[in-house]
N, C-alpha and C positions, 0 to 999 in steps of 0.2 A: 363410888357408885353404890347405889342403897338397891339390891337385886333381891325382887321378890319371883320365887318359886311358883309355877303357875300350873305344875303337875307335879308327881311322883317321880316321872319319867323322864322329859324332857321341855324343854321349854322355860325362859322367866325371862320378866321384864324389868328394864334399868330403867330408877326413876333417876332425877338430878343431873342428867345427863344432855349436854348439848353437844351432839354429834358434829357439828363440824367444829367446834373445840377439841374435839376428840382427831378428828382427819390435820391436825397441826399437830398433836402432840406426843411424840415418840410414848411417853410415861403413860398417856391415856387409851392410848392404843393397846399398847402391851396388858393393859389390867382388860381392857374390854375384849381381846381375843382369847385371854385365858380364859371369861365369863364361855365365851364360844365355845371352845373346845371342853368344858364343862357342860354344858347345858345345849349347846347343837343347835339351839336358835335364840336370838333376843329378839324381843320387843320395844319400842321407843313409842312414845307418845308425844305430839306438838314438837316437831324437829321443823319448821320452818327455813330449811336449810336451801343455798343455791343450788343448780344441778350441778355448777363448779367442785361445791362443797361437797356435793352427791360424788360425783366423782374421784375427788379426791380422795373421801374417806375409802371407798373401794377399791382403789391403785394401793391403797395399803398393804393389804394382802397382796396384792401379783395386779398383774398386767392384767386388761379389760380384753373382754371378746365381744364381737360384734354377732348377729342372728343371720342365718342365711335366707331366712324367710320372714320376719319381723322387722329385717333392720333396727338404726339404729339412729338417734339425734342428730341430723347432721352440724352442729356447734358442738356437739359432745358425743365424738367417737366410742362407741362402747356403752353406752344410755340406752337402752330399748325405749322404749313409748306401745305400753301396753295401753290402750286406748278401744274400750265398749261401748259404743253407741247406738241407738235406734238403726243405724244403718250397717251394722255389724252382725253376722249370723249369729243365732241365738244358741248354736252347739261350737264350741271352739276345741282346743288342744289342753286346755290347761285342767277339763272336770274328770280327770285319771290319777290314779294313785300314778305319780313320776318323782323320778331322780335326773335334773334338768341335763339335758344334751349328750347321754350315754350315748348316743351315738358316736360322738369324737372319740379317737383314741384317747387324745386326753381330754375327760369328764371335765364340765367346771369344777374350780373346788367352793364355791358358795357365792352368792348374791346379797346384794344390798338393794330391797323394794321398798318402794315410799310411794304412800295412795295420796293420788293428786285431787280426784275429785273420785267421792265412789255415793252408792245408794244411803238412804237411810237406814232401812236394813237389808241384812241380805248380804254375799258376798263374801265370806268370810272365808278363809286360807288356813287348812289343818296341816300340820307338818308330825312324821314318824319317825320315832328311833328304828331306826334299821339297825342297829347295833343288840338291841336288847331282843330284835323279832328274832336275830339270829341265835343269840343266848336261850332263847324259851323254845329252842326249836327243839324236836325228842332225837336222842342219841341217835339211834337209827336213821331218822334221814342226815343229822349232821357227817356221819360215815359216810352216806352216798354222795352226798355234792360235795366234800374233800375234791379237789381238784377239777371238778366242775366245771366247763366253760360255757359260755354263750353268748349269741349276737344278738346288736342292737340296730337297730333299723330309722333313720330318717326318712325312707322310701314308706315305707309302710306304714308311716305316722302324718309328719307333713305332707308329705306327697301323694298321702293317698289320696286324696281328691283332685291333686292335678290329671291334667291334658298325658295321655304316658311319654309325650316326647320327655315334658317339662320334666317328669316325675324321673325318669330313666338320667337327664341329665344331671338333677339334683343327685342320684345313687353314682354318680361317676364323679362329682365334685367330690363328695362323701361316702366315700364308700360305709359299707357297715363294719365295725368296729365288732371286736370280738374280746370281753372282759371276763376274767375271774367271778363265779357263781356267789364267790364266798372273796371279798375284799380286804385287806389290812389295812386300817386307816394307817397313816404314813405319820402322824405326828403322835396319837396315843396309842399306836400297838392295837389297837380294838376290832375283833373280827367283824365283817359288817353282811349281810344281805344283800346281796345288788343286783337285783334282779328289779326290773319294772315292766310301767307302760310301753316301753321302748322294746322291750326285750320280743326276741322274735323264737329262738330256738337254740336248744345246748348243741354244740358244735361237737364233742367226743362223748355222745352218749352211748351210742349205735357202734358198740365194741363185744367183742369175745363174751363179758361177762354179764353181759344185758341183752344177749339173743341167745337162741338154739338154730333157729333155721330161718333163710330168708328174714323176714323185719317183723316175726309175731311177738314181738315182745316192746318194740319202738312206741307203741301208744304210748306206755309210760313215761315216757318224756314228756308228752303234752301234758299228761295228770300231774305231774311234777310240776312242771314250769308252772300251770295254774295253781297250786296248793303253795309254791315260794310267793309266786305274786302275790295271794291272799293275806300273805300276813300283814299287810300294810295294813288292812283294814279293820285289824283289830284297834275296838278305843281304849284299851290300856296302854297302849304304845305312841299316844297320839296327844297332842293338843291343838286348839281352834281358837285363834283370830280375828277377834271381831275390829275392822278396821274401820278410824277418823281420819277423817282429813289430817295430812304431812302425823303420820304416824308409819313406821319404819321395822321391818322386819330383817335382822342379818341371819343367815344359815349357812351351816354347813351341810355343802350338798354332797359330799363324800360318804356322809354317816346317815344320811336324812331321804325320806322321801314326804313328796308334798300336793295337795289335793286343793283346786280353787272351785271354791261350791258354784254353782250356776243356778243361784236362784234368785237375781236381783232384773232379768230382764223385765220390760224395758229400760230399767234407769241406768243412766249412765256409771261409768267406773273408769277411771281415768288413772293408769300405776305405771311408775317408774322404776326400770331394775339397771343395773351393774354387774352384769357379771362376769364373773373373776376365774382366768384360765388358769386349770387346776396339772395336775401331773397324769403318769400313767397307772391306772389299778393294778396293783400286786394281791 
């Protein structure tokens, strides 16, 4: 596989690579997940592959998760059909710095998206090391979030625009999930950031050492939570995707968070994801 570096940080793309050569072949697999857990996202260009093949290559990693509110192919269990059309609302769920589906107790651990039909321009998908946001974070706050926790919300994300039966029912299928501030990726040891769009509130902040009386000292949780979420959007932690037709992006969602621009309305965009049920954050 010929990988070219597409940042400093993170991100590069495999040229000579036909991905569903790769979803058959133990040896191909094994060199292109180490590219993975190297580089935290690849890139593929002209992968004209089936959704079989789509699938396939995806069950590689782990077993496929289906959306509770997106659905999923029904000939291929586990395929979203992210699909924007003229008839699609023009503010969706994807234009936030996220790290997909913290809500579950267990997070996905990455995706495999393929653009089926997208704008000419426009569109484009930035993904962050969340590993390095946490490296560059200053002593002092990395002391404070040591042990850290906090919740993540489907209610207060998808749901927020349901009907509140719907929305109340959806928090009872899923409840909210409650993850480490500060994550250990499970396969390189690497402390991660994991805080997002998802994220609602730190669950043991409001302790002995962070009040005097009553809760005059509690605002700083919110100033907190806003200044971790902020560092997604630094651009030295980031690269951006400009995507072609059957052009394919795999990430890992355990170390990465990820931003879909919304600036190609009305033209259509037509994307295919996979994704892949990850473990529980330590």
């Amino acid at each position: 596989m010929n990988v070219e570096r597409l940042t400093s940080s993170i991100g590069a793309e495999l040229h000579d690579v036909d991905l569903a050569e790769v979803a058959n072949s133990d040896e191909l697999f094994s060199e292109l997940k180490a590219h993975l857990l190297d580089h935290k996202v690849l890139f593929f260009r002209d992968q004209d592959m089936s959704r079989a093949d789509h699938v396939k290559l995806a069950r590689r990693f782990g077993e496929l998760e289906d959306h509770p509110v997106l659905g999923s192919d029904p000939e291929n269990p586990g395929l979203v059909r992210i699909y924007k059309d003229l008839d699609s609302p023009r503010e969706a769920y994807e234009n936030a710095y996220h790290c997909d589906a913290t809500w579950r107790e267990n997070p996905p651990m990455g995706s495999v998206l393929r653009l089926i039909e997208g704008p000419e321009v426009g569109g484009d998908t930035m993904w962050v090391n969340m590993g390095l946001a946490y490296a560059n974070l200053p002593e002092h706050i990395k002391e404070q979030i040591e042990g850290l926790r906090a919740r993540h919300s489907i209610e207060a994300s998808f749901g927020a625009r349901m009907p509140i039966e719907q929305r109340l029912a959806l928090k009872e299928k899923f409840p909210d999930a409650e993850h480490p501030v500060v994550r250990t990726h499970p396969e390189t040891g690497e402390k991660i950031l994991f805080v997002n769009s998802f994220t609602t509130h730190f669950t043991n902040f409001h302790n002995d050492s962070n009040i005097r009386y009553g809760i005059d000292y509690a605002p700083g949780a919110s100033n907190l939570l806003q200044y971790l979420q902020s560092q997604a959007s630094i651009p030295e932690y980031q690269v951006r995707w400009r995507w072609t037709t059957n052009s394919v992006a795999i990430w890992d969602n355990r170390c990465t968070q990820h931003y879909a621009v919304q600036d190609y309305w009305p033209a259509v965009r037509k994307m295919e994801r996979a994704g892949i049920v990850g473990d529980r954050p330590f």
